[in-house]
C-alpha positions as CSV (number, residue, x, y, z in Angstrom):
1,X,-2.7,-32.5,-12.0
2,X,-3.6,-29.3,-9.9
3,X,-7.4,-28.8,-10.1
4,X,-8.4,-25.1,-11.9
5,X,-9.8,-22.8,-9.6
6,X,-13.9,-22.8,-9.7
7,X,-16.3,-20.2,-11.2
8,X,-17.4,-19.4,-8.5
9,X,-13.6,-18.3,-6.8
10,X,-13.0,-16.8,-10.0
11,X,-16.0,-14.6,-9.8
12,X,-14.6,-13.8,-6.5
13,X,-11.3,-12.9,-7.2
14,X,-12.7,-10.8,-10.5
15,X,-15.1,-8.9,-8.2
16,X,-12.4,-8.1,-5.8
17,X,-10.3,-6.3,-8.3
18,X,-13.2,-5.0,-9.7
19,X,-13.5,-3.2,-6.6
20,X,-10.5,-2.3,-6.7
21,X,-10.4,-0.9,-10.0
22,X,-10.5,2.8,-9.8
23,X,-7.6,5.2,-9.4
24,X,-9.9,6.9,-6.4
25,X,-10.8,4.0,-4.6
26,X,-6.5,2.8,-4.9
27,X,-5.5,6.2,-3.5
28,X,-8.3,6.1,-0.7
29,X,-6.7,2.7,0.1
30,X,-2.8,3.9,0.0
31,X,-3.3,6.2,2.5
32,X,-5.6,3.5,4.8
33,X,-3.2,1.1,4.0
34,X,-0.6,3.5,5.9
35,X,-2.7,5.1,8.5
36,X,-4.9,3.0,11.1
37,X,-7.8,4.7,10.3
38,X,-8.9,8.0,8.8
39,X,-12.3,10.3,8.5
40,X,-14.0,11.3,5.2
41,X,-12.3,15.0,5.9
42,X,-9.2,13.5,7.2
43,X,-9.2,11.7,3.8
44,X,-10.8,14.4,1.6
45,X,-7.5,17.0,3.7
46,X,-4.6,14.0,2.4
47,X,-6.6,13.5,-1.4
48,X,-7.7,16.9,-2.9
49,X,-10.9,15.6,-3.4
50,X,-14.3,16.7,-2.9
51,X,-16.7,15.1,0.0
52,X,-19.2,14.3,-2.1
53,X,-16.6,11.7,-4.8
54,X,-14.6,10.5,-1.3
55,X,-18.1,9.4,0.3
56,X,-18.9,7.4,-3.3
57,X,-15.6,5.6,-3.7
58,X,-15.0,4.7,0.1
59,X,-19.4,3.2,-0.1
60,X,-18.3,0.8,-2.9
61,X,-15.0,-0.2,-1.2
62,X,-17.2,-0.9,1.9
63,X,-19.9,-2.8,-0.2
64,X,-17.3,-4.9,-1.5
65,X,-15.6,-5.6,2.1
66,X,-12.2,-3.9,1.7
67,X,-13.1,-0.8,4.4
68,X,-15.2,-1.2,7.5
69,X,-16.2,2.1,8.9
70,X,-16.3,2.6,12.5
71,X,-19.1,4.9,14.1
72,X,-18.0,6.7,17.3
73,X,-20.6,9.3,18.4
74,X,-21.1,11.3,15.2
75,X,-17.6,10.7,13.8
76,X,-17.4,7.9,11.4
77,X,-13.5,6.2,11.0
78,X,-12.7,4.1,7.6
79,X,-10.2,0.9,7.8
80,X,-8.7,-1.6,5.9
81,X,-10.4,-4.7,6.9
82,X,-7.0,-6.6,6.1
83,X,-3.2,-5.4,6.8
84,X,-2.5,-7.7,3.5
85,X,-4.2,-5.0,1.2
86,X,-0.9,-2.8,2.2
87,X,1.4,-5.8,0.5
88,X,-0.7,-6.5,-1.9
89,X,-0.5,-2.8,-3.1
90,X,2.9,-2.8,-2.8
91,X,3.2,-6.1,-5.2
92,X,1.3,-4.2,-7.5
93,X,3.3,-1.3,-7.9
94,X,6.7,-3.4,-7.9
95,X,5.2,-5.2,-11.1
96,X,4.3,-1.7,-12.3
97,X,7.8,-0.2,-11.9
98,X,9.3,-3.5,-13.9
99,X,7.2,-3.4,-16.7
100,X,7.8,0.5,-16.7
101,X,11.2,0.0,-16.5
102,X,11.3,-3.0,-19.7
103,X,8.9,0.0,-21.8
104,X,11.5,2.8,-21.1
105,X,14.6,0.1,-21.6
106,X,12.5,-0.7,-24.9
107,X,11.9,3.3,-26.2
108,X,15.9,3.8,-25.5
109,X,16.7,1.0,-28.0
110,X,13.6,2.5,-30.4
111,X,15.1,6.1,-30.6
112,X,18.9,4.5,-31.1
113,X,17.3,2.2,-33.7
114,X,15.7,5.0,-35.5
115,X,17.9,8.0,-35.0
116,X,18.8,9.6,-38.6
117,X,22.1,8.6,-40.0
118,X,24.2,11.3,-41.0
119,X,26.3,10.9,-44.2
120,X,30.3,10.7,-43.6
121,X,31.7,13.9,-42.7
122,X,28.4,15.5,-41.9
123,X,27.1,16.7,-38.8
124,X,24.5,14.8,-36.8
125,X,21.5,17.2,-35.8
126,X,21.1,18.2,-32.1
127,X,18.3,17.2,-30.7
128,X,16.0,20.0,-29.0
């Protein structure tokens, strides 16, 4: 019998996610992911995003130990603080295409399921 992961790793592995949890904060950590490391303007430049919302999401991935920043003279550099992050964000968006893929397999087979029948003879009406 395998033992069942403790609270306390659960709490862990909930917090993580938490952290990750934001469509900011997974952006911020695509492009970190892909780059070695990159400013708050650098990042701001790549995102769209305002300073001031780049700052915020990058402070909680920090707090939560997924981005180290890296002070030299006045610049500040973010980082991944593990190379996995990059595989474990391309997992995620592998399960994400699948499950897209089974919904847009599933809506095909709802609009042939539910498409009008036309009496013998008649015309079928064109869709738009």
């Amino acid at each position: 019998m395998v033992n069942a992961p403790s609270r306390q790793l659960q709490t862990l592995k909930a917090e993580f996610f938490r952290a990750l949890a934001h469509p900011i904060r997974i952006r911020l950590l695509e492009v970190l992911a892909t780059t070695s490391e990159c400013s708050v303007q650098e990042l701001q430049h790549k995102l769209g995003l305002d300073q001031p919302i780049v700052s915020q999401q990058l402070a909680r991935l920090r707090a939560s130990g997924i981005v180290v920043a890296t002070k030299t003279g006045t610049a500040t550099r973010y980082s991944v603080t593990d190379p996995l992050l990059k595989e474990l964000l391309a997992v995620a968006k592998r399960i994400l295409n699948r499950r897209l893929v089974d919904a847009q397999l599933l809506l095909r087979e709802l609009e042939q399921d539910t498409a009008p029948e036309s009496p013998a003879g008649a015309a079928a009406p064109r869709k738009k």
